[in-house]
C-alpha positions as CSV (number, residue, x, y, z in Angstrom):
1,X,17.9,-33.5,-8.4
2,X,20.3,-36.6,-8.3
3,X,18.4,-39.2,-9.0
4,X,19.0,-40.5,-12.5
5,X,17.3,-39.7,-15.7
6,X,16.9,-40.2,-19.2
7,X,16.4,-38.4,-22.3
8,X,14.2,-40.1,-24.8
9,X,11.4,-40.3,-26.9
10,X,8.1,-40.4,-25.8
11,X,6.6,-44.1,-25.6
12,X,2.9,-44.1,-27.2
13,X,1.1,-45.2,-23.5
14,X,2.4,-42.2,-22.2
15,X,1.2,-39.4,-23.9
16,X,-1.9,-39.3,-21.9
17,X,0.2,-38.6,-19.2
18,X,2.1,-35.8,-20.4
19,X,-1.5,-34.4,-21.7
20,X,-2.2,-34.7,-18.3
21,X,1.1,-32.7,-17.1
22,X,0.3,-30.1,-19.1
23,X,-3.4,-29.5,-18.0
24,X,-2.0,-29.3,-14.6
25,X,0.5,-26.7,-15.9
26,X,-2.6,-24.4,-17.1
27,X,-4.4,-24.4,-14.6
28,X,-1.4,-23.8,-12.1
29,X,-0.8,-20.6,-14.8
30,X,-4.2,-19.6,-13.9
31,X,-4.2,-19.9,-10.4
32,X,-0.8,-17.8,-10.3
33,X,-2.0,-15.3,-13.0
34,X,0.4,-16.2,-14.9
35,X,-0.3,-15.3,-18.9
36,X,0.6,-17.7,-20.9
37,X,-1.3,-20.4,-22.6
38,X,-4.5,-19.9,-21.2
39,X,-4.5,-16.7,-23.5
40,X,-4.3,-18.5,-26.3
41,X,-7.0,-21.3,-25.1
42,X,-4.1,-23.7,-25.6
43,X,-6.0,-27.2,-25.1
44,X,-8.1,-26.3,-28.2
45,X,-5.2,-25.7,-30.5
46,X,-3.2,-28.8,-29.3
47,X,-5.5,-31.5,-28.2
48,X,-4.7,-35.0,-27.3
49,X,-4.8,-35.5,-31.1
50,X,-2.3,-33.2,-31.7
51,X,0.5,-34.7,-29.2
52,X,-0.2,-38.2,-31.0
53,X,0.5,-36.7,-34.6
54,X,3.3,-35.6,-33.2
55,X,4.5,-39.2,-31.5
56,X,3.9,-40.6,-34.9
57,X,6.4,-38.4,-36.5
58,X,9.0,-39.1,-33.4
59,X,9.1,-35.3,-32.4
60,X,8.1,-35.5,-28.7
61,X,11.1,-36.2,-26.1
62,X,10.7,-36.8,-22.4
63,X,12.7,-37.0,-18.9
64,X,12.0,-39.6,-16.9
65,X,13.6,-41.3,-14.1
66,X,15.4,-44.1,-14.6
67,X,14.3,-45.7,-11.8
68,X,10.5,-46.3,-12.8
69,X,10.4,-44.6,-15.4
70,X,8.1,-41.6,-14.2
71,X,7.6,-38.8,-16.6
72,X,8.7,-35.4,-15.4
73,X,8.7,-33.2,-18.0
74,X,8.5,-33.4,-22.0
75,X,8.2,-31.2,-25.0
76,X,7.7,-30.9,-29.0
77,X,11.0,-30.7,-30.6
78,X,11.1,-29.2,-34.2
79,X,14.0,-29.0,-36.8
80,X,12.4,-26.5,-38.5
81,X,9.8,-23.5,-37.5
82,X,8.0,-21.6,-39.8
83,X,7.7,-18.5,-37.3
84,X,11.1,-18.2,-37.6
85,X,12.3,-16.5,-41.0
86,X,16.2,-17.8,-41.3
87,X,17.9,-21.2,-41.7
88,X,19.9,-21.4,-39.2
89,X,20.7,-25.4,-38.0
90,X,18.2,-25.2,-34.8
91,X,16.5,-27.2,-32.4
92,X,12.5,-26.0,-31.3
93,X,11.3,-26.6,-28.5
94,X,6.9,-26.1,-28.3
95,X,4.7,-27.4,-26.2
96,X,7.0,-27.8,-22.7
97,X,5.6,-28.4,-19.7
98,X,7.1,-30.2,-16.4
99,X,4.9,-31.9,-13.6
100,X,4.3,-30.0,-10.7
101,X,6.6,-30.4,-7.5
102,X,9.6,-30.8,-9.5
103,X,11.3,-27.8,-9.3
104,X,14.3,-27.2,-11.7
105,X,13.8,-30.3,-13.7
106,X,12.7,-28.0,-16.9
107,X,16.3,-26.5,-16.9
108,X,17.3,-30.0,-16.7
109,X,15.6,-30.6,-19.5
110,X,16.6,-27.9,-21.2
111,X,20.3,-28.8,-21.1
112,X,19.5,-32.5,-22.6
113,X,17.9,-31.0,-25.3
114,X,21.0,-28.4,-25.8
115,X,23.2,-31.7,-25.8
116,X,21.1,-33.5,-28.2
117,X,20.3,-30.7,-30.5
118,X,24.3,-30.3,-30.8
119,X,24.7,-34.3,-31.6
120,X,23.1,-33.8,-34.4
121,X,24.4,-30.8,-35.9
122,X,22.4,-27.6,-34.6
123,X,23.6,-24.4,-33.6
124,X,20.7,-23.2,-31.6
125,X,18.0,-23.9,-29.4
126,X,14.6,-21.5,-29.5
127,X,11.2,-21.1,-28.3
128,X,8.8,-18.1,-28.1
129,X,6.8,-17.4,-25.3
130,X,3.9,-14.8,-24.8
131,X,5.3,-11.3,-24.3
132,X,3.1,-9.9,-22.1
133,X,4.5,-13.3,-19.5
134,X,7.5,-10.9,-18.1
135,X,7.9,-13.7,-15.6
136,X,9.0,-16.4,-18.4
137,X,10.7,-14.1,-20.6
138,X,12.7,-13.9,-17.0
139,X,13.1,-17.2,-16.4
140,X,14.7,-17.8,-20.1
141,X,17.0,-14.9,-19.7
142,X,18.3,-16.8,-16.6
143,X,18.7,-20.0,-18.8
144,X,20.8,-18.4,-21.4
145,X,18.3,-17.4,-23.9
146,X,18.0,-14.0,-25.3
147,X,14.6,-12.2,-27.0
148,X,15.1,-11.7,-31.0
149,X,14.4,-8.2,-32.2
150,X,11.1,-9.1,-33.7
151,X,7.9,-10.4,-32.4
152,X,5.0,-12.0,-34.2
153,X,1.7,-12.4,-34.3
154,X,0.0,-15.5,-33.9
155,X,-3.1,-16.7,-35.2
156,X,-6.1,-16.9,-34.9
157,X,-5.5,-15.1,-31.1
158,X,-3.2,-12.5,-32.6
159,X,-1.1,-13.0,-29.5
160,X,2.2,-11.0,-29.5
161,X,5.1,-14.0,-29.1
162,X,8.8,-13.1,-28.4
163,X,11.0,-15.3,-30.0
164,X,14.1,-16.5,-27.7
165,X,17.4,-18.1,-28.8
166,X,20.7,-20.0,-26.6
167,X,23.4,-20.9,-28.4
168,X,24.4,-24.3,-28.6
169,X,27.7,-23.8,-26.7
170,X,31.1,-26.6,-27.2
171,X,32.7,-27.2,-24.7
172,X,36.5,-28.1,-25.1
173,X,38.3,-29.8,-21.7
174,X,41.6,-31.6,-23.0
175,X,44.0,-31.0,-25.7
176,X,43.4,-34.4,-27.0
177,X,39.5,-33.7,-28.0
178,X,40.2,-30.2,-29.2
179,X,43.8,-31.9,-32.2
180,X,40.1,-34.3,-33.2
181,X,38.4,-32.1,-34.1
182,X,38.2,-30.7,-37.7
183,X,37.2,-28.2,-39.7
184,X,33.7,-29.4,-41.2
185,X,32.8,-30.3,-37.4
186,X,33.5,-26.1,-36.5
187,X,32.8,-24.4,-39.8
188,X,28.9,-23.4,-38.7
189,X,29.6,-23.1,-34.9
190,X,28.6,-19.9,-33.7
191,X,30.3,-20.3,-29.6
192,X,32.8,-22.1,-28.0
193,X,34.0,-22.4,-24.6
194,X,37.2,-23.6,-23.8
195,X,37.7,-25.1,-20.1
196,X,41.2,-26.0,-17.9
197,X,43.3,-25.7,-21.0
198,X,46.5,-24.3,-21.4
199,X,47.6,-21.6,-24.0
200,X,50.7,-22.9,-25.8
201,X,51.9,-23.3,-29.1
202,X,50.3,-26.4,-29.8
203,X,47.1,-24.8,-28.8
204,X,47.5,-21.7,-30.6
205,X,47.8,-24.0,-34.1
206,X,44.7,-25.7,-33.6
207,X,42.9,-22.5,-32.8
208,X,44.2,-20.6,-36.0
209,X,43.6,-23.4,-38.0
210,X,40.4,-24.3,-37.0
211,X,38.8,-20.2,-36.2
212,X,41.4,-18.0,-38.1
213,X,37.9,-16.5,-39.7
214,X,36.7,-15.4,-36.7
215,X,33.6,-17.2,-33.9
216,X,30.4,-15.2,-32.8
217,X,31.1,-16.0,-28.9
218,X,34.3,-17.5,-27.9
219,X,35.1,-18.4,-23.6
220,X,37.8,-19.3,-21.9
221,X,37.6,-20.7,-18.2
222,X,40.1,-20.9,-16.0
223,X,42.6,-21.6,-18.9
224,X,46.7,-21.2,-18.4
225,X,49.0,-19.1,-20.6
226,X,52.9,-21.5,-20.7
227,X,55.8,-21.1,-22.5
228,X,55.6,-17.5,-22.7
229,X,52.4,-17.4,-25.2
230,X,49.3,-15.3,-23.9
231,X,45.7,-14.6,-25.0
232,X,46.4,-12.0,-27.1
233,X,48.4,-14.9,-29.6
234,X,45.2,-15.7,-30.2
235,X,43.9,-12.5,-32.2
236,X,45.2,-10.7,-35.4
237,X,44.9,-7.2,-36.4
238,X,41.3,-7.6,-37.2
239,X,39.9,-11.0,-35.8
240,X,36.4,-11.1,-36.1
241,X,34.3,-11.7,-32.8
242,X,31.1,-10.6,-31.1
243,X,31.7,-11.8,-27.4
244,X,35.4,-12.4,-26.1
245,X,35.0,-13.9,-22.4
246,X,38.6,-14.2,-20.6
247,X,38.4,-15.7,-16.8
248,X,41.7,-16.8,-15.7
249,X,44.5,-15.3,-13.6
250,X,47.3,-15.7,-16.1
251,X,45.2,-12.6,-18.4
252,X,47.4,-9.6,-18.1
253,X,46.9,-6.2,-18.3
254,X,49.7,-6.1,-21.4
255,X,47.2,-8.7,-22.9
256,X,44.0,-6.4,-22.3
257,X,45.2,-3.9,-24.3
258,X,47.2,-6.3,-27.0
259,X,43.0,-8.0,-27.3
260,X,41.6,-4.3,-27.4
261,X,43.9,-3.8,-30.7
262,X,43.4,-7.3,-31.9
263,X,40.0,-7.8,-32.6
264,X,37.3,-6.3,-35.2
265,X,36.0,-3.1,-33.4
266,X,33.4,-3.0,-35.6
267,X,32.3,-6.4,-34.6
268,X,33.3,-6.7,-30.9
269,X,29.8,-6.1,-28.9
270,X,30.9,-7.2,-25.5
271,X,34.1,-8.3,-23.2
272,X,33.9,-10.3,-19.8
273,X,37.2,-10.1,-17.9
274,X,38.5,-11.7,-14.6
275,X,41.8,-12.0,-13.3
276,X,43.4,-10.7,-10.4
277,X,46.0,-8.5,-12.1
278,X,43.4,-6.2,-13.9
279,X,43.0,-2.5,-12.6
280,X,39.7,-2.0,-13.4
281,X,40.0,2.0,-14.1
282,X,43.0,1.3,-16.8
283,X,41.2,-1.2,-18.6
284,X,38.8,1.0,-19.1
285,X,40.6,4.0,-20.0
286,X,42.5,1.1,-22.3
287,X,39.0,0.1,-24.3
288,X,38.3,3.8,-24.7
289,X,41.5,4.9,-26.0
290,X,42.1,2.0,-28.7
291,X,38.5,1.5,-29.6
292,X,36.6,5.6,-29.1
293,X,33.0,5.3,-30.3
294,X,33.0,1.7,-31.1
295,X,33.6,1.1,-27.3
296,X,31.5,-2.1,-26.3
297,X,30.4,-3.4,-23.4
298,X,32.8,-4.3,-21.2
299,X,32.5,-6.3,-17.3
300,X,35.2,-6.9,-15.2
301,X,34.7,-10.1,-12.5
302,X,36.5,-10.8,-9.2
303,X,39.3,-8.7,-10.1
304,X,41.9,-6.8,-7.1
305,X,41.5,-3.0,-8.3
């Protein structure tokens, strides 16, 4: 879509209207037999009442087009969940629906909510959806989200949910934004993805001083090794992270192995390679030989075999 939008919270005189979006969205889950919150005989659990409790307290957002200001999609957004049992620093997002005929403006939405729930300090984004709705589960797989181990029970339908989480990704473009930042802005980030960037000493500093304890999911996109430094500067003899993404020509097969000795291999659940001087066969011989039964997953992208 490129017409304009905005992000905002709701204005009272429009709730109706996104009451109204989401009675279209149940019966159009009905008519597609699609299970979701017709099995939970969702108007009676959030009526119109509901939505306006929920305006008063400033926890409904919208997007809407700029140009007349035409409500295409909204949903509840909650800093705290009690169907979730931690404390991580989240954004919730209940009650989502977009109007009909738009299609692709919910993962638009989606990706203002990522971007606000990051301005003010959280980590993730989660929802639940019915699990018996395979095609939704789908649809937030493709979006980033993965299913939690553990499903609940809702009441008073006893409804089996699946809880899904995304990660509230950084993104890092310039050298100049990455010296800014400092530690307290880092210290409860769980993913960051760094973008066009080269790898040199200056680089390397700001990395140890700001991750030298290790980052849940850390990318790098199309980023250049200079001045004879490579990726594997970037890991010690036990650096501590869960999914190491590499895509950029400059990643060596020396540097494969160099990462396969560098990182925690008790910790290290998945690689994602691609450059065109990886042999696929020897990498994988590679990640057997240094890591044995710890091996984790490992994909290979666009690379010359």
């Amino acid at each position: 879509m490129h017409e304009k939008l905005i992000f905002r919270k709701i204005n009272k005189d429009e709730i109706p209207i996104l009451y109204d979006i989401i009675k279209e969205r149940i019966q159009w889950m009905g008519d597609n037999d699609i299970k979701q919150w017709e099995v939970v005989d969702y108007e009676s659990l959030f009526p119109l009442s509901y939505y306006e409790k929920k305006y008063e307290k400033g926890e409904i957002f919208v997007l809407v087009k700029a140009s007349n200001n035409e409500l295409l999609c909204g949903g509840v957004l909650l800093e705290h969940d009690d169907l979730w049992d931690d404390d991580e620093p989240s954004i919730y997002l209940h009650n989502f629906a977009s109007k009909l005929g738009y299609p692709g403006i919910g993962k638009i939405y989606m990706k203002y909510t990522e971007e606000y729930a990051k301005s003010i300090g959280k980590i993730f984004l989660r929802l639940d959806s019915i699990n018996s709705n395979k095609k939704l589960t789908k649809y937030y797989e493709d979006q980033g989200f993965k299913p939690v181990d553990f499903n609940l029970d809702v009441s008073p339908q006893h409804s089996t949910v699946t809880m899904h989480e995304r990660v509230c990704v950084i993104e890092i473009c310039n050298m100049k934004d990455f010296q800014e930042l400092i530690l307290d802005n880092v210290k409860e980030l769980k993913s960051v993805t760094f973008r066009d960037m080269e790898i040199n000493e200056g680089f390397i500093d700001k990395f140890w001083e700001l991750f030298s304890s290790g980052i849940k999911e850390l990318n790098f996109e199309n980023c250049r090794t200079v001045d004879n430094y490579s990726f594997s500067d970037l890991f010690d003899g036990d650096y501590s992270v869960r999914r190491l993404v590499i895509k950029s020509n400059d990643l060596t097969m020396d540097d494969v192995d160099s990462i396969f000795s560098l990182v925690n291999p008790y910790l290290i659940r998945e690689f994602v390679f691609r450059s065109s001087q990886l042999n696929v066969s020897i990498v994988e011989k590679a990640l057997t030989e240094r890591l044995g039964s710890c091996s984790p997953k490992l994909e290979i992208l666009n690379t010359d075999s």
